[in-house]
C-alpha positions as CSV (number, residue, x, y, z in Angstrom):
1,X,59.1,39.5,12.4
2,X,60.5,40.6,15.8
3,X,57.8,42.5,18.8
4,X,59.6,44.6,20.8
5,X,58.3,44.5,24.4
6,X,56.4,47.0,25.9
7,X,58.2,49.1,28.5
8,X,56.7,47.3,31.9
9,X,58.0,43.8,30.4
10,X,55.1,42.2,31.7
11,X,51.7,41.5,29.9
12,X,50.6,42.9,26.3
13,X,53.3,45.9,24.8
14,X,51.8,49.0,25.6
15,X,51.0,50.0,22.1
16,X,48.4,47.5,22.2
17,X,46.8,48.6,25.2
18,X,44.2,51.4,25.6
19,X,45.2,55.3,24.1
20,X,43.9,56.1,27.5
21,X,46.1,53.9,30.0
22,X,49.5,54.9,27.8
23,X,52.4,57.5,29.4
24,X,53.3,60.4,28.1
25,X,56.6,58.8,26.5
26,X,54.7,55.5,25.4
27,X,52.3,58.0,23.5
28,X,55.1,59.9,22.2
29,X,56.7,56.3,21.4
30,X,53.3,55.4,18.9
31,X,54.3,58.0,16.6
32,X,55.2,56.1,13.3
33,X,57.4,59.2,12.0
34,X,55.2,59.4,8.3
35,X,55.4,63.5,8.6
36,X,51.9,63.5,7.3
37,X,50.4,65.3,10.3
38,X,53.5,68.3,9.2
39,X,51.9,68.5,5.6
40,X,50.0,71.9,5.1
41,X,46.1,71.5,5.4
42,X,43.7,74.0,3.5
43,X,40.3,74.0,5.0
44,X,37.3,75.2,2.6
45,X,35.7,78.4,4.0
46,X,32.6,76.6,2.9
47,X,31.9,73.2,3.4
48,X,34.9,72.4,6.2
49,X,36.5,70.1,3.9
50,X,40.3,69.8,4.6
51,X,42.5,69.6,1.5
52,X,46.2,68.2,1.9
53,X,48.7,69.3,0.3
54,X,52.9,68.2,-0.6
55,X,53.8,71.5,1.4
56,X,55.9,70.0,4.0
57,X,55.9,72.7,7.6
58,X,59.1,74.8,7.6
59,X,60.2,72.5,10.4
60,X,60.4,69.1,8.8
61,X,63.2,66.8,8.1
62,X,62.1,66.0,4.7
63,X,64.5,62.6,4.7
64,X,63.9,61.3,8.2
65,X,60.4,62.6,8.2
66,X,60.6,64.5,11.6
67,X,60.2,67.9,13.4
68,X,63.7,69.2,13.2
69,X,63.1,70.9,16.3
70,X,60.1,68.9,18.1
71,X,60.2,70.1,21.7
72,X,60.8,73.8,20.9
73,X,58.1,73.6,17.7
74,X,55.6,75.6,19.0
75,X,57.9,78.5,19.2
76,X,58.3,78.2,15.5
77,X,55.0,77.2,14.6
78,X,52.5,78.7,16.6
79,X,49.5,76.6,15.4
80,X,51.4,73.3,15.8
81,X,48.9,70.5,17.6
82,X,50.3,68.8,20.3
83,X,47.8,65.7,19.9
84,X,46.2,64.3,23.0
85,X,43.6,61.5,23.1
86,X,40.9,64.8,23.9
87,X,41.9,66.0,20.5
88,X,42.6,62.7,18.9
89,X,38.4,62.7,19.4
90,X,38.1,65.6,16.9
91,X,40.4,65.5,14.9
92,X,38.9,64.5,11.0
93,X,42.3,65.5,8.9
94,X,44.7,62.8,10.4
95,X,45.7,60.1,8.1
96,X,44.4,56.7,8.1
97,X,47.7,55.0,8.5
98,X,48.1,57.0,11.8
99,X,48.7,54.9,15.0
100,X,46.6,56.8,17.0
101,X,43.7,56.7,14.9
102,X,44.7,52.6,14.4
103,X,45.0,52.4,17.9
104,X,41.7,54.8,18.6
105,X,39.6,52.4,16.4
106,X,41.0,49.1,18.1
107,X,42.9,48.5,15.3
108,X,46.4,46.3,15.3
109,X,49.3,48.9,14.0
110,X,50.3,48.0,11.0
111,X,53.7,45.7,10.4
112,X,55.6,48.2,8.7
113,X,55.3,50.1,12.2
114,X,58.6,50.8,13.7
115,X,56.9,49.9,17.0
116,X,56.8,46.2,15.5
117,X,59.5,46.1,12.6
118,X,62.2,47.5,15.3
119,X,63.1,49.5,11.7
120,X,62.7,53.6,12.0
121,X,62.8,52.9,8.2
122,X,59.6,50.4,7.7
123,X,57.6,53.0,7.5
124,X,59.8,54.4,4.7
125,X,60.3,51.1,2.5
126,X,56.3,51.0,3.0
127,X,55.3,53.8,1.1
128,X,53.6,55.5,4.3
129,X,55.8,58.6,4.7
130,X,56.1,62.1,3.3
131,X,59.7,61.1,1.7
132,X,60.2,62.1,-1.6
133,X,56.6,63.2,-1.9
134,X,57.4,67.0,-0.7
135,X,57.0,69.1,-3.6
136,X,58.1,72.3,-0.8
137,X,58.4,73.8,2.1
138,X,55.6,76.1,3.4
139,X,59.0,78.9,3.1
140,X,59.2,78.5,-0.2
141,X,55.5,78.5,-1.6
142,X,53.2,82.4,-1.5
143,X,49.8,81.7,0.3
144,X,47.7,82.5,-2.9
145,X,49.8,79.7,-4.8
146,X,49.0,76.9,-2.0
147,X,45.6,75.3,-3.8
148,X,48.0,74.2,-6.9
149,X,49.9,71.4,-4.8
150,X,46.3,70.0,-3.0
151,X,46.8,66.0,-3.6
152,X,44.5,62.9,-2.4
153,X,47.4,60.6,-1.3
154,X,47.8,61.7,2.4
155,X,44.6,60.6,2.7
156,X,44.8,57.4,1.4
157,X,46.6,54.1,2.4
158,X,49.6,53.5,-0.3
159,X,49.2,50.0,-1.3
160,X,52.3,48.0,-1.0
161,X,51.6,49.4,2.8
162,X,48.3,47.9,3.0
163,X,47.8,44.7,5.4
C-alpha cells in the first residue's frame, strides 16, 4: 500500500497530525466520501436518542457518495452542518468509521481511506459507504413514514472494513 504525502512534503502527512493544526482544505481533504453524515437522522423527543436512517439528503450522489452541490448546500439544505473541530466536540451521531472522529480519538485512519489507498473507491470496495444502501431520497419519503426505514448499520463498522 502507497501513503500519499502530506501537502508541506516535509515531516508526518497532515492527516496524521492534530485536527487542530490542519487547513481548511487539509480538513476538507479528511473527508473519506461514505455519505453517512447525508443520511436523515430522527432524534427521539424523549430520551435524545438519534436514529439513522437509509434516507439519503435530497443532495446526494447516491453512486459517488457526495453533496451534488457541496459549496452552495446550505442554500438547499438549510440545516446542513458544516463540521468544525468545535462541533466535531459535540457531535454524538457521526459514524465510527468517520476520520474526524478517527482522527479526534488519536486513532490511525483506516486503510481503505482514500487519504492512504490513493483510491476514491476504497471506501466503496470496503463496505463503508451509503452505496447501494439508500432505500430513498428525503424527496421521495412523507415525514410521518420516516421511522419505517430507521436501520443500525450507519452506526456500526461493516466488517470486511474493520482493521
Amino acid at each position: 500500500m502507497t501513503t500519499k504525502k502530506g501537502e508541506s512534503g516535509a515531516g508526518a502527512p497532515f492527516w496524521e497530525k492534530p485536527l487542530s493544526e490542519l487547513t481548511r482544505s487539509q480538513w476538507e481533504k479528511l473527508c473519506d466520501g461514505c455519505g453517512r453524515c447525508c443520511l436523515v437522522k430522527l432524534e427521539d423527543e424523549d430520551t435524545g436518542a438519534i436514529h439513522h436512517t437509509s434516507i439519503a439528503c435530497k443532495l446526494l450522489d447516491q453512486e459517488s457518495c457526495l453533496c451534488g452541490d457541496y459549496s452552495n448546500r446550505r442554500a438547499h439544505v438549510p440545516d446542513c452542518i458544516r463540521l468544525t473541530l468545535t462541533k466535531l466536540q459535540t457531535i454524538k451521531w457521526l459514524p465510527p468509521t468517520c476520520a474526524y472522529v478517527l482522527r479526534n480519538e488519536g486513532k490511525p485512519l483506516p486503510p481503505w481511506h482514500p487519504l492512504l489507498s490513493g483510491d476514491p473507491d476504497s471506501v466503496h470496495r470496503a463496505g463503508v459507504s451509503v452505496r447501494g444502501k439508500v432505500e430513498a431520497s428525503e424527496e421521495e419519503v412523507d415525514d410521518e413514514d420516516t421511522p419505517e426505514f430507521i436501520r443500525t448499520w450507519p452506526k456500526r463498522w461493516p466488517r470486511k472494513a474493520r482493521y
